[in-house]
PQR file with spaces between the fields and no chain letter, atoms N, CA, C, O and H, PARSE charges and radii, in Angstrom:
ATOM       1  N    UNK     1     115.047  204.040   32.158 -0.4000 1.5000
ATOM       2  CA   UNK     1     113.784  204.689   31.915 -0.0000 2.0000
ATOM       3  C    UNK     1     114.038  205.927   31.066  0.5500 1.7000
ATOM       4  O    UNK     1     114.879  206.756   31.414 -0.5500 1.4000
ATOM       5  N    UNK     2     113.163  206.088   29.715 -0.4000 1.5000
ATOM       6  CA   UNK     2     113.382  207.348   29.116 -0.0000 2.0000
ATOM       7  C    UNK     2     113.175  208.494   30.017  0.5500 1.7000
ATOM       8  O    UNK     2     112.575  208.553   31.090 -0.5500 1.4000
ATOM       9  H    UNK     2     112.480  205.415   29.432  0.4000 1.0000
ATOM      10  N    UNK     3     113.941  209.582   29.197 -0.4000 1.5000
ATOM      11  CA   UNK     3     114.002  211.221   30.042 -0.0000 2.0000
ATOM      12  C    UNK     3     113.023  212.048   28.641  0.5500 1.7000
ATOM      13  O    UNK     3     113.384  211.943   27.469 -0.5500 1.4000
ATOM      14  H    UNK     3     114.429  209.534   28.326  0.4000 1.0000
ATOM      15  N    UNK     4     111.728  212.870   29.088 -0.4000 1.5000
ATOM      16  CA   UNK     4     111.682  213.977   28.197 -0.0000 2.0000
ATOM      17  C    UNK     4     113.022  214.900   27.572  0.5500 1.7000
ATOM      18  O    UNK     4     113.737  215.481   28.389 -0.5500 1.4000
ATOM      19  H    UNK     4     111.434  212.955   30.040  0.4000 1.0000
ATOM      20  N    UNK     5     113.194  214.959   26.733 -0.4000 1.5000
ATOM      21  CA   UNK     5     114.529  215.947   26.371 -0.0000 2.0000
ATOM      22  C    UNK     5     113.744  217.713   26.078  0.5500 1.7000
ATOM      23  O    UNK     5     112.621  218.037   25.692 -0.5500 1.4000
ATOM      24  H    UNK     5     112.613  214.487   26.070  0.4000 1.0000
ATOM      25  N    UNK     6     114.871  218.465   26.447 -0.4000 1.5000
ATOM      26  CA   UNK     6     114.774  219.989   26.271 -0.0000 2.0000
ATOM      27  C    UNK     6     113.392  220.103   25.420  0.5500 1.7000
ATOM      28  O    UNK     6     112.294  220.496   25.815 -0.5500 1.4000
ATOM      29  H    UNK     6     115.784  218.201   26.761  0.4000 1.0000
ATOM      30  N    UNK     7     113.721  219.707   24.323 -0.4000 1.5000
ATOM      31  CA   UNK     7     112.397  219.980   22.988 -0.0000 2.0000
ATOM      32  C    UNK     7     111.247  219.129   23.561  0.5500 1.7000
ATOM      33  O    UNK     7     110.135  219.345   23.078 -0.5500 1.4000
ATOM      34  H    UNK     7     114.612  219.388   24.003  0.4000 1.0000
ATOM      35  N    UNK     8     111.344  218.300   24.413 -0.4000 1.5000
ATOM      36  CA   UNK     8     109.968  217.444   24.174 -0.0000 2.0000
ATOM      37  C    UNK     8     109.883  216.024   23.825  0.5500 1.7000
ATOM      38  O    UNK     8     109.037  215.154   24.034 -0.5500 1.4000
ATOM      39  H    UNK     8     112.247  218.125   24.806  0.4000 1.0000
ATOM      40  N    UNK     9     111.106  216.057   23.182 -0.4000 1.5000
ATOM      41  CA   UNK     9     111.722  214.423   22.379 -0.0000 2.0000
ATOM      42  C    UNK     9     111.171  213.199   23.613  0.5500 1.7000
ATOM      43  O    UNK     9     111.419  213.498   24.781 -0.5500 1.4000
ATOM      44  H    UNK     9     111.793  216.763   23.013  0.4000 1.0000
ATOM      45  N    UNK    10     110.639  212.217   23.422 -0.4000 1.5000
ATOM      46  CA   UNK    10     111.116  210.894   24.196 -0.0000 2.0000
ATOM      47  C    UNK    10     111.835  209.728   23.379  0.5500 1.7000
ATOM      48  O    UNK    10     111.362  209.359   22.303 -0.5500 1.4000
ATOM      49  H    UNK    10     110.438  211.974   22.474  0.4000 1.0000
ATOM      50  N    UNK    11     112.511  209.394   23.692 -0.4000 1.5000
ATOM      51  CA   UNK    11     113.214  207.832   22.689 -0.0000 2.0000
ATOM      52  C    UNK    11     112.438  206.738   23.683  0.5500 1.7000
ATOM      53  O    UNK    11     112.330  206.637   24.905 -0.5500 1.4000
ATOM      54  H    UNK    11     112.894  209.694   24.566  0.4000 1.0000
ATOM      55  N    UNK    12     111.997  206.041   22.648 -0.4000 1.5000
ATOM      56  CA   UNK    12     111.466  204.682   23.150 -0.0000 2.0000
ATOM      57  C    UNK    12     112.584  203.275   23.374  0.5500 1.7000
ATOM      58  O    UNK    12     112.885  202.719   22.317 -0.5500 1.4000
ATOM      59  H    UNK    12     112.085  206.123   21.655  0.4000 1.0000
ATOM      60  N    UNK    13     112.971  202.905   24.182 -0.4000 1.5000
ATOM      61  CA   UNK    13     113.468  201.913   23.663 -0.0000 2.0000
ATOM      62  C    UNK    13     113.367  201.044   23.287  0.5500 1.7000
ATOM      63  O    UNK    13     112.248  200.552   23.434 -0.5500 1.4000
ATOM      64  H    UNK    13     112.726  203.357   25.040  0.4000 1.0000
ATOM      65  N    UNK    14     114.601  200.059   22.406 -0.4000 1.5000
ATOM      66  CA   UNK    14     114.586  199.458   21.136 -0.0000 2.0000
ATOM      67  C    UNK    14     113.340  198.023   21.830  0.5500 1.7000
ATOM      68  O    UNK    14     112.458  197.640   21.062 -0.5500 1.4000
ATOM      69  H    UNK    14     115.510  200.459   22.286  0.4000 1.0000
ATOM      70  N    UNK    15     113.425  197.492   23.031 -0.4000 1.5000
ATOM      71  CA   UNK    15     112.795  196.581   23.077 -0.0000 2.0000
ATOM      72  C    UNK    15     111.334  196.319   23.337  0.5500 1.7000
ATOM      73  O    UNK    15     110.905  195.186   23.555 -0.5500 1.4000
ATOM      74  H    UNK    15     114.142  197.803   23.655  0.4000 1.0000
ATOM      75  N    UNK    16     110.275  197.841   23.297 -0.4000 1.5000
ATOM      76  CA   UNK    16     109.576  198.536   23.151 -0.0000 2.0000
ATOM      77  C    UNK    16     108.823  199.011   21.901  0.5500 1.7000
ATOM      78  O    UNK    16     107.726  199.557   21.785 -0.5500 1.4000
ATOM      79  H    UNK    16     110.623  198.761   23.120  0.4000 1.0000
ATOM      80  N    UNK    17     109.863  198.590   20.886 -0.4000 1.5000
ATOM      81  CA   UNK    17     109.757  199.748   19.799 -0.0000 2.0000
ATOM      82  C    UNK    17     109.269  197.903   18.928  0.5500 1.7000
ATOM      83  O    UNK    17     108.264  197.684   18.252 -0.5500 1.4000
ATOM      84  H    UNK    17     110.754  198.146   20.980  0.4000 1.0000
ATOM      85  N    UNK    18     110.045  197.203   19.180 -0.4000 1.5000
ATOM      86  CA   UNK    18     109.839  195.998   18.694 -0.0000 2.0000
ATOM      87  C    UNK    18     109.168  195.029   19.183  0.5500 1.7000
ATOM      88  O    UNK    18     109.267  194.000   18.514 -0.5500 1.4000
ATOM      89  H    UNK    18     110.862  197.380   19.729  0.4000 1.0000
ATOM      90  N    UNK    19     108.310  194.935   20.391 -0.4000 1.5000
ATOM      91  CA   UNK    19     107.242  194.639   21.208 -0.0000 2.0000
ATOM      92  C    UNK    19     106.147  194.726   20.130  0.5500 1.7000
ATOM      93  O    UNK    19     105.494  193.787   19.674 -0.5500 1.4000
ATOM      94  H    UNK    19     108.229  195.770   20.935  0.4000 1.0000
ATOM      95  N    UNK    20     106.028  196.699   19.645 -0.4000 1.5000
ATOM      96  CA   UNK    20     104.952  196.777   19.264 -0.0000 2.0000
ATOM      97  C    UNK    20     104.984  196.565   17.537  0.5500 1.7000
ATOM      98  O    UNK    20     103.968  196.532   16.842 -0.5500 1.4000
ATOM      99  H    UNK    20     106.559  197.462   20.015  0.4000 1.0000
ATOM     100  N    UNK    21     106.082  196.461   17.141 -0.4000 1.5000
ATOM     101  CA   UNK    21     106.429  196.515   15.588 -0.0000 2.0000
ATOM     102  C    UNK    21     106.407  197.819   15.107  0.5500 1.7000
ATOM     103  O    UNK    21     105.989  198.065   13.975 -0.5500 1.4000
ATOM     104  H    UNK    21     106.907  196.488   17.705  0.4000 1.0000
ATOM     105  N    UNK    22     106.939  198.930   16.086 -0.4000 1.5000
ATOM     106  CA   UNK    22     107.159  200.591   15.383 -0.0000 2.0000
ATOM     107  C    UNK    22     108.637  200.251   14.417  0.5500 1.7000
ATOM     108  O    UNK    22     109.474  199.450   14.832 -0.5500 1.4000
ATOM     109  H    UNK    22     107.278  198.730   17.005  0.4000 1.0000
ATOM     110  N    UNK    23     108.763  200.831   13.371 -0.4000 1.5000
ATOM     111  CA   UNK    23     109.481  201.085   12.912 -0.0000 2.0000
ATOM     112  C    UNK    23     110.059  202.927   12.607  0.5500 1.7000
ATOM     113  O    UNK    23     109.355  203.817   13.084 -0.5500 1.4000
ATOM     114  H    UNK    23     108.083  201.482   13.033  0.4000 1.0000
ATOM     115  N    UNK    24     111.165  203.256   11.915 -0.4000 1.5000
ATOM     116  CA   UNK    24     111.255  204.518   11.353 -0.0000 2.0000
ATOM     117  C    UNK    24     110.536  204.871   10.138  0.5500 1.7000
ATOM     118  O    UNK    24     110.298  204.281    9.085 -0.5500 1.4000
ATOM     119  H    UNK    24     111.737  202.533   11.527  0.4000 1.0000
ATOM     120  N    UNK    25     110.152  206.484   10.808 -0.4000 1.5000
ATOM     121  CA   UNK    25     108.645  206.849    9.834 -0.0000 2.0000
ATOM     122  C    UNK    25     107.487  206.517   10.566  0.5500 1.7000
ATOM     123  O    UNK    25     106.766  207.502   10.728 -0.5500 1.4000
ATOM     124  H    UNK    25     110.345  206.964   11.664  0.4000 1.0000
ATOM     125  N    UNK    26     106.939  205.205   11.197 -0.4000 1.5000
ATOM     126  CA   UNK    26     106.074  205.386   11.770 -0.0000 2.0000
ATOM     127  C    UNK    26     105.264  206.398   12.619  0.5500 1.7000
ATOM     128  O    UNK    26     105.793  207.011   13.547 -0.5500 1.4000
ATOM     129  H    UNK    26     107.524  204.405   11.066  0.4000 1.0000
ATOM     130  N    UNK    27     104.258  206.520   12.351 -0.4000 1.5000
ATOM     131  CA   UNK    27     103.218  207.577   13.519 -0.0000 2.0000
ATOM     132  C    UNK    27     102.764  206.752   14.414  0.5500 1.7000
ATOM     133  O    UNK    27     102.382  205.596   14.235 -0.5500 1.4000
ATOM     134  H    UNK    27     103.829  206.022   11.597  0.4000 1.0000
ATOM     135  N    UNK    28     102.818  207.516   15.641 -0.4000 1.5000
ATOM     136  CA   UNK    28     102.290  207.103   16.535 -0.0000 2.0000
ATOM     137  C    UNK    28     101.064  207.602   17.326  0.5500 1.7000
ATOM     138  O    UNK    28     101.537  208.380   18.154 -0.5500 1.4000
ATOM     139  H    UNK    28     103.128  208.455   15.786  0.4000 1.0000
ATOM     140  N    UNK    29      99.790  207.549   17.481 -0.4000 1.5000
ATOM     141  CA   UNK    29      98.976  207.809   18.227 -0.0000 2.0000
ATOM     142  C    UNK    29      99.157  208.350   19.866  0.5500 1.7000
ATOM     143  O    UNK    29      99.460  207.510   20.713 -0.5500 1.4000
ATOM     144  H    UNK    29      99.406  206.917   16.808  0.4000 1.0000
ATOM     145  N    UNK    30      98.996  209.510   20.186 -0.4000 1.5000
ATOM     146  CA   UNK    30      98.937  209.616   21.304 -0.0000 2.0000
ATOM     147  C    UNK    30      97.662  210.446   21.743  0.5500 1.7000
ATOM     148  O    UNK    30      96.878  211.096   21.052 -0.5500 1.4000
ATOM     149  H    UNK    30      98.750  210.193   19.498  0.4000 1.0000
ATOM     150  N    UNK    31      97.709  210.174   23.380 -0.4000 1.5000
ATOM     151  CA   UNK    31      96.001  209.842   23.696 -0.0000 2.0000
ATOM     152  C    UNK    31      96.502  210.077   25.455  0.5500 1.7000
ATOM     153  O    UNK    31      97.605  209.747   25.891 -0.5500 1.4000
ATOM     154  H    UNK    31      98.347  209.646   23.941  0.4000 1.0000
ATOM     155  N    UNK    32      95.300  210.771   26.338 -0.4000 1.5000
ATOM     156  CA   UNK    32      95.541  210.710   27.730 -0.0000 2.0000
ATOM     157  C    UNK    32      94.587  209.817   27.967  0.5500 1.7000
ATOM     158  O    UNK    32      93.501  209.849   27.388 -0.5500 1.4000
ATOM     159  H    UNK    32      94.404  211.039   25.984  0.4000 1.0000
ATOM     160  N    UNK    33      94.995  208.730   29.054 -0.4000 1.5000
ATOM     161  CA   UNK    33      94.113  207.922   29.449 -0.0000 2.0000
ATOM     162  C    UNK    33      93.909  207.206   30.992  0.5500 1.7000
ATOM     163  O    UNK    33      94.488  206.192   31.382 -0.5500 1.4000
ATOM     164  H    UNK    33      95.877  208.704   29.524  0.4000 1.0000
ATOM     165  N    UNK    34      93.275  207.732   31.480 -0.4000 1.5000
ATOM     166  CA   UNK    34      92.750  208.104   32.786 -0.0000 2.0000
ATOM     167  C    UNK    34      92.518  206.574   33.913  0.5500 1.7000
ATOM     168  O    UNK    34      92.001  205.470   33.742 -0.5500 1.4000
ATOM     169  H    UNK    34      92.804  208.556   31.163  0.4000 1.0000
ATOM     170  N    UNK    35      93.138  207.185   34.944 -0.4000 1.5000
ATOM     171  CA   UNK    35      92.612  205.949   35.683 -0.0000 2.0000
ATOM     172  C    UNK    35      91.634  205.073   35.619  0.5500 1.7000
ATOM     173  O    UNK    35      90.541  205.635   35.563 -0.5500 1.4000
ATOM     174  H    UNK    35      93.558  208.081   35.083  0.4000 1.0000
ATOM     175  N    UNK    36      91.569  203.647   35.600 -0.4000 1.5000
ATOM     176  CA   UNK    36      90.451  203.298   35.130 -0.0000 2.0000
ATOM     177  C    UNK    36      89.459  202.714   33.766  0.5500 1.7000
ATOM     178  O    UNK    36      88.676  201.793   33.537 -0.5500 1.4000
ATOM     179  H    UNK    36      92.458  203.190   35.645  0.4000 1.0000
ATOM     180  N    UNK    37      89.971  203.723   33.165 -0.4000 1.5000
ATOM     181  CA   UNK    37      89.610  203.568   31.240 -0.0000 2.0000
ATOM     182  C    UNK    37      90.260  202.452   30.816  0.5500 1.7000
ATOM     183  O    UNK    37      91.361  202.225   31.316 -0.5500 1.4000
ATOM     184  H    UNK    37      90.607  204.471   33.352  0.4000 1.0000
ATOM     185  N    UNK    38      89.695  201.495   29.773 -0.4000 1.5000
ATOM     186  CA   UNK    38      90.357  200.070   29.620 -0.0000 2.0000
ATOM     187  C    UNK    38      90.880  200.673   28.631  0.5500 1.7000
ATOM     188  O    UNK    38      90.407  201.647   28.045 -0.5500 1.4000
ATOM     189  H    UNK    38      88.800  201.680   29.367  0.4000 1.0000
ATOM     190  N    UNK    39      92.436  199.808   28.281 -0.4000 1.5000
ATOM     191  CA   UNK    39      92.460  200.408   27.012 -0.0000 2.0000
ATOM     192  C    UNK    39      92.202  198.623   26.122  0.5500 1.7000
ATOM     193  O    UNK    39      92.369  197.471   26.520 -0.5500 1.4000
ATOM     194  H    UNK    39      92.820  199.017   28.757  0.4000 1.0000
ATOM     195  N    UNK    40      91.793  199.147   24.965 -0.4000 1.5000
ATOM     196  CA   UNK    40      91.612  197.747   24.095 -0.0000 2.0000
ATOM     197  C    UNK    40      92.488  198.027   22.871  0.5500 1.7000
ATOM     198  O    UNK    40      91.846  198.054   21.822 -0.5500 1.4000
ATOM     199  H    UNK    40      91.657  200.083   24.641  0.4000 1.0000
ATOM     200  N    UNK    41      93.749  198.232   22.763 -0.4000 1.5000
ATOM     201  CA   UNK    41      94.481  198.233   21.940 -0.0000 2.0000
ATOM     202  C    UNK    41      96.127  198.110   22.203  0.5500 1.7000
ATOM     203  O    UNK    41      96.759  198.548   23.165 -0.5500 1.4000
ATOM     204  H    UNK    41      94.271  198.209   23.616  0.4000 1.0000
ATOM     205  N    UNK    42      96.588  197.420   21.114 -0.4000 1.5000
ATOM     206  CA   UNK    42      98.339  197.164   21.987 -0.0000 2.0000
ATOM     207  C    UNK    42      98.582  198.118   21.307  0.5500 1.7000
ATOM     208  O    UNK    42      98.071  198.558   20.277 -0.5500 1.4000
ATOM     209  H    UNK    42      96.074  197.065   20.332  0.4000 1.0000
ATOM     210  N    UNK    43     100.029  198.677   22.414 -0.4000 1.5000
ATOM     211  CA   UNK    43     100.688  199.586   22.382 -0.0000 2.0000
ATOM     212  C    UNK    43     101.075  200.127   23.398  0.5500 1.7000
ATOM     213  O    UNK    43     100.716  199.373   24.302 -0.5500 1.4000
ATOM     214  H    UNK    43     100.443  198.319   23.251  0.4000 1.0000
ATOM     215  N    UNK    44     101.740  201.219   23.951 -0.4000 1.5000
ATOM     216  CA   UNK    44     103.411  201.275   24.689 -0.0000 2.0000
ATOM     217  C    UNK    44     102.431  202.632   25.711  0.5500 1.7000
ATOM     218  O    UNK    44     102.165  203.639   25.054 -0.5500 1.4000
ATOM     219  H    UNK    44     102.032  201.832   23.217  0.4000 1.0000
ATOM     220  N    UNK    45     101.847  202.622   27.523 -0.4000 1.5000
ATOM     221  CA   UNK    45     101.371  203.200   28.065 -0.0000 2.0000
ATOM     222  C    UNK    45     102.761  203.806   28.559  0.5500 1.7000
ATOM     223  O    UNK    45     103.717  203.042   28.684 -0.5500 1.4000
ATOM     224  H    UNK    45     102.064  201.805   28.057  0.4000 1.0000
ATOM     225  N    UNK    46     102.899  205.241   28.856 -0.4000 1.5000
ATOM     226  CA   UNK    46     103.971  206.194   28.938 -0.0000 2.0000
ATOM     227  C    UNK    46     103.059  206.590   30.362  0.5500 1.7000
ATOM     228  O    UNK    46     101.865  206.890   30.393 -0.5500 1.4000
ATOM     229  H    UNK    46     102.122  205.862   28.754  0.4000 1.0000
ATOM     230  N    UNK    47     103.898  206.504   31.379 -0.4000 1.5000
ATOM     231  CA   UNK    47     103.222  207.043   32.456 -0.0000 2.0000
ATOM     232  C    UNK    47     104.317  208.515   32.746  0.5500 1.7000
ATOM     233  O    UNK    47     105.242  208.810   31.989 -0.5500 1.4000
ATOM     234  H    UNK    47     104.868  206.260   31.354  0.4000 1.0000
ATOM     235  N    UNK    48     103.898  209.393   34.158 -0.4000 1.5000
ATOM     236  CA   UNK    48     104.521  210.302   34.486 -0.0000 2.0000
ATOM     237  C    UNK    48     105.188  209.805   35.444  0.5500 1.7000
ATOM     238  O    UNK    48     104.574  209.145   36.283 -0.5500 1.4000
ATOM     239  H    UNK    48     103.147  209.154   34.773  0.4000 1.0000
ATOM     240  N    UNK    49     106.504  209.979   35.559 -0.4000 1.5000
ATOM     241  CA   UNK    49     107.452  209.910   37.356 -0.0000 2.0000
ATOM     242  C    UNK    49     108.300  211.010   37.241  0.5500 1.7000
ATOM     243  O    UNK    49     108.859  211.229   36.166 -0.5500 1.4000
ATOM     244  H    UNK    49     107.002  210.515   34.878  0.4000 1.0000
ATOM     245  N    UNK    50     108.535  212.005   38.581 -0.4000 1.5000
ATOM     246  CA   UNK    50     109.109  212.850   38.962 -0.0000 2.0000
ATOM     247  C    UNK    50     110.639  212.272   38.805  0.5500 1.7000
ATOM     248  O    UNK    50     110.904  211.075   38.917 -0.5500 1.4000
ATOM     249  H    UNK    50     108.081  211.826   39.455  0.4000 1.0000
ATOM     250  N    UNK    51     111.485  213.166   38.566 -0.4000 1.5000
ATOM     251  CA   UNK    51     112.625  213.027   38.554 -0.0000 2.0000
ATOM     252  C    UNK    51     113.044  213.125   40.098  0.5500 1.7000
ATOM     253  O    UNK    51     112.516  213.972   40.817 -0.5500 1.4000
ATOM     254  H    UNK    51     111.270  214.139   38.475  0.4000 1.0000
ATOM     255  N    UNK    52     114.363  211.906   40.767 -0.4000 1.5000
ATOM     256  CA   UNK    52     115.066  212.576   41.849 -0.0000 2.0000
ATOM     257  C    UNK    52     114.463  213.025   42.970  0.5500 1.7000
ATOM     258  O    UNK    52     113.437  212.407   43.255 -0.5500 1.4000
ATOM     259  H    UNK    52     114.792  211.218   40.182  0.4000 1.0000
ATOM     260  N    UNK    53     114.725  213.771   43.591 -0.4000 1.5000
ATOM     261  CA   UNK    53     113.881  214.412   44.586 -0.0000 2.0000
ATOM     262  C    UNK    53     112.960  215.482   44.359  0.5500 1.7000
ATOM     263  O    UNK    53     112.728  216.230   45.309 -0.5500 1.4000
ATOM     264  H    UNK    53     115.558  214.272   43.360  0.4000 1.0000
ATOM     265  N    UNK    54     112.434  215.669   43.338 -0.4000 1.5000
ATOM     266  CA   UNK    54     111.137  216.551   43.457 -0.0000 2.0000
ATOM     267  C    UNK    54     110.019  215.558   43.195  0.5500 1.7000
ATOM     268  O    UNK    54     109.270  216.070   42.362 -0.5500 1.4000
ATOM     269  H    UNK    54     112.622  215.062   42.566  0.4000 1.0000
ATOM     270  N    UNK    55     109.695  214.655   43.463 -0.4000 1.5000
ATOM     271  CA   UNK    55     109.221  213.696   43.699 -0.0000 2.0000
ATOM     272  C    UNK    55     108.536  214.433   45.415  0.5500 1.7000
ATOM     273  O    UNK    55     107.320  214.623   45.435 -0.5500 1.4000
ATOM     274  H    UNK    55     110.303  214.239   44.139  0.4000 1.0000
ATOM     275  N    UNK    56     109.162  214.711   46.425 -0.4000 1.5000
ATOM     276  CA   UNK    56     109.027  215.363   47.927 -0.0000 2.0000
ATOM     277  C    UNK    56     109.077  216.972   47.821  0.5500 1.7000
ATOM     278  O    UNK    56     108.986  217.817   48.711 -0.5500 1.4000
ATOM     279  H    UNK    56     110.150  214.556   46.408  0.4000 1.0000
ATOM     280  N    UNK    57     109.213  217.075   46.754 -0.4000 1.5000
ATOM     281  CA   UNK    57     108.306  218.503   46.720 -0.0000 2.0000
ATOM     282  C    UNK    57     107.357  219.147   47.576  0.5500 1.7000
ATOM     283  O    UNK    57     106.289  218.782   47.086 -0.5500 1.4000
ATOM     284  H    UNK    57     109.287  216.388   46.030  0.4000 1.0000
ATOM     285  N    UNK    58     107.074  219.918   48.604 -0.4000 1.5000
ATOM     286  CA   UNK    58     106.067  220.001   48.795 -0.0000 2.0000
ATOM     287  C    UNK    58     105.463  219.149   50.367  0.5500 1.7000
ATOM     288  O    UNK    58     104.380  219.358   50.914 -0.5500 1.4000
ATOM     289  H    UNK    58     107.942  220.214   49.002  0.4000 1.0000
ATOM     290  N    UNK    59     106.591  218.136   50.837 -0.4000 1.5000
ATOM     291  CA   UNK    59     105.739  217.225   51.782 -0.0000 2.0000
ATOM     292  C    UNK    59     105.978  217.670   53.211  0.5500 1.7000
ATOM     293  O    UNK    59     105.546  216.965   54.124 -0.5500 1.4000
ATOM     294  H    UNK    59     107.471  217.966   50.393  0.4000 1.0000
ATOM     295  N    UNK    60     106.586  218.707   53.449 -0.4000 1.5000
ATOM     296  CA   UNK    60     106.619  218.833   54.501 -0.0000 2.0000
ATOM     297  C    UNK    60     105.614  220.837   55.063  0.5500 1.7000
ATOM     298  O    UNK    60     105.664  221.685   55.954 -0.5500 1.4000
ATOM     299  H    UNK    60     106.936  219.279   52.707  0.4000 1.0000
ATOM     300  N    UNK    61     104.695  220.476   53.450 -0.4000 1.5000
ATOM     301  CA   UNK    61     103.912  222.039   53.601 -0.0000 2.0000
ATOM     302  C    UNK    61     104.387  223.190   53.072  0.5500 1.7000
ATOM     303  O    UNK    61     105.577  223.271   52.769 -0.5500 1.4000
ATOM     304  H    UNK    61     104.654  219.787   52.726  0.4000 1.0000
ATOM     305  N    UNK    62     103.625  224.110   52.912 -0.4000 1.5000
ATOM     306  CA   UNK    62     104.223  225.459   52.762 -0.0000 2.0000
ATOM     307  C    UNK    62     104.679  226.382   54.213  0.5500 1.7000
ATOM     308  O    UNK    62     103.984  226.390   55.229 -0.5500 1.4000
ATOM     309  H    UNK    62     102.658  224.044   53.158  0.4000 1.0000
ATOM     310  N    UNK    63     106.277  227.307   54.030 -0.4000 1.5000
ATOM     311  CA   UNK    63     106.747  227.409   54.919 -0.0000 2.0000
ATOM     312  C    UNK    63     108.272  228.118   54.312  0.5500 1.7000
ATOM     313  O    UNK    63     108.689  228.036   53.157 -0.5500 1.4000
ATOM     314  H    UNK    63     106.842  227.301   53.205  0.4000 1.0000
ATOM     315  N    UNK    64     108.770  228.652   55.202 -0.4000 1.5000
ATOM     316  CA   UNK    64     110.033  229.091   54.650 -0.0000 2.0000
ATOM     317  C    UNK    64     110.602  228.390   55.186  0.5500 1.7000
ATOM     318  O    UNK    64     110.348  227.746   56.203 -0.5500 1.4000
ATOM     319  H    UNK    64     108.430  228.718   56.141  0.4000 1.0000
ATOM     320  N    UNK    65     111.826  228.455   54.272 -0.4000 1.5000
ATOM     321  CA   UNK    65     113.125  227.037   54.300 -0.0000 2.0000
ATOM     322  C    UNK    65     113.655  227.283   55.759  0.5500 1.7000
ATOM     323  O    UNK    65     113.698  226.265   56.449 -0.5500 1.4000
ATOM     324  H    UNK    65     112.032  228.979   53.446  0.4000 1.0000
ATOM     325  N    UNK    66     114.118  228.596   56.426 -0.4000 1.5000
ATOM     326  CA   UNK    66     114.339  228.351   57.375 -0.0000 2.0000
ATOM     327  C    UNK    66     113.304  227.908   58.392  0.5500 1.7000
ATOM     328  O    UNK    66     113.701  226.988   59.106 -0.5500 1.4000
ATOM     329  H    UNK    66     114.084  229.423   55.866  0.4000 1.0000
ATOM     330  N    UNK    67     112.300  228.260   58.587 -0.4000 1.5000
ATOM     331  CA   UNK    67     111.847  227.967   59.275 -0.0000 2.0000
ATOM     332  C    UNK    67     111.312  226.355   59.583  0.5500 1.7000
ATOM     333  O    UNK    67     111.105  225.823   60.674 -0.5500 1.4000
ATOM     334  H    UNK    67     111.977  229.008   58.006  0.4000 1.0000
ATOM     335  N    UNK    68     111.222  225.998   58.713 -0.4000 1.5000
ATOM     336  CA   UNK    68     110.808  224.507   58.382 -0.0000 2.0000
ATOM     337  C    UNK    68     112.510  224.189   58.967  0.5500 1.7000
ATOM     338  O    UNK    68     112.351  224.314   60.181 -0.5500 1.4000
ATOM     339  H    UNK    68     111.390  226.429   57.826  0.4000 1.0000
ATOM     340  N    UNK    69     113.636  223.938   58.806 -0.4000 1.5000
ATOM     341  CA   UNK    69     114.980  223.223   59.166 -0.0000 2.0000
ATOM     342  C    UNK    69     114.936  223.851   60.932  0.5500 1.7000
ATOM     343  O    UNK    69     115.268  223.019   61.777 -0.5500 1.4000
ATOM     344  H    UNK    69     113.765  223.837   57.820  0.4000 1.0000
ATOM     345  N    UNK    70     114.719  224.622   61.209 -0.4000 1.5000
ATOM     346  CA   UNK    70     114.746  225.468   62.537 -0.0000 2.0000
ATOM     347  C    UNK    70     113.513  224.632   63.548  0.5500 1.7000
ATOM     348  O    UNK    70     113.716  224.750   64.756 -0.5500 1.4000
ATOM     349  H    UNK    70     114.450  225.298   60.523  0.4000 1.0000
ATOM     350  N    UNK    71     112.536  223.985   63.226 -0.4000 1.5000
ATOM     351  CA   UNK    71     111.810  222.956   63.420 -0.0000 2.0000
ATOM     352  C    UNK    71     112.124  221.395   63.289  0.5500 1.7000
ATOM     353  O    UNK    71     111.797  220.655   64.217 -0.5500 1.4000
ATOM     354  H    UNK    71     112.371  223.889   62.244  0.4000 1.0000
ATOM     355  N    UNK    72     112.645  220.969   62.350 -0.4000 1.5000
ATOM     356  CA   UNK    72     113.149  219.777   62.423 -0.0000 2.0000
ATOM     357  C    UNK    72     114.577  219.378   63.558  0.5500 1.7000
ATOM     358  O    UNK    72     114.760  218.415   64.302 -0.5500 1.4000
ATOM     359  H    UNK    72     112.912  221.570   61.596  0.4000 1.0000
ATOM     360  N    UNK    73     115.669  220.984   63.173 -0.4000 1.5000
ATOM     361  CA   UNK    73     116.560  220.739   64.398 -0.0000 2.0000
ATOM     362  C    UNK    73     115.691  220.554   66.205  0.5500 1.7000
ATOM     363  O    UNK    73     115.984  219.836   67.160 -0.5500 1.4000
ATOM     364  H    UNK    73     115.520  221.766   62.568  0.4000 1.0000
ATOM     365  N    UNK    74     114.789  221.381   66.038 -0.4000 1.5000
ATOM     366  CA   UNK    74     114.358  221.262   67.329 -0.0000 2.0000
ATOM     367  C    UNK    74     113.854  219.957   67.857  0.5500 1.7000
ATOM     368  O    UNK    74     113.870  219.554   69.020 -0.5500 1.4000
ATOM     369  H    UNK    74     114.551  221.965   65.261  0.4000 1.0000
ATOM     370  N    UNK    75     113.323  219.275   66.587 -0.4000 1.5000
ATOM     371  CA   UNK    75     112.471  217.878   67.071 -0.0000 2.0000
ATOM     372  C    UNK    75     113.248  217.189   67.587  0.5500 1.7000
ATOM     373  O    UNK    75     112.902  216.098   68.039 -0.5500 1.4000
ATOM     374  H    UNK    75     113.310  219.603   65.643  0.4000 1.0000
């Protein structure tokens, strides 16, 4: 699965790139498109996924670190 890079960069890969017939030089259209919305045109939907574990960011509430581990030992 591609990674955003530092600048912003994504690389598509090659079997992706030739799915849609992008070549080098080509522009590409980009567009947000919302749950729901059909799309009526081919071409390559880029979704978002969390990297790793910040993906669980967040799931056990707001709280300080100790205190949240000082609770789980107890359970």
């Amino acid at each position: 699965m591609p990674r955003i890079q530092a600048k912003g960069q994504v690389t598509l890969e090659r079997r992706l790139r030739d799915a849609v017939g992008l070549r080098p030089g080509d522009e590409v259209e980009e567009r947000v498109v919302r749950p729901g919305e059909a799309i009526e045109e081919a071409g390559i939907l880029v979704t978002a996924r969390r990297a790793g574990f910040s993906r669980f960011r967040g799931i056990l509430g707001k709280g300080v670190t100790q205190d949240v581990m000082a609770e789980l030992r107890d359970a």
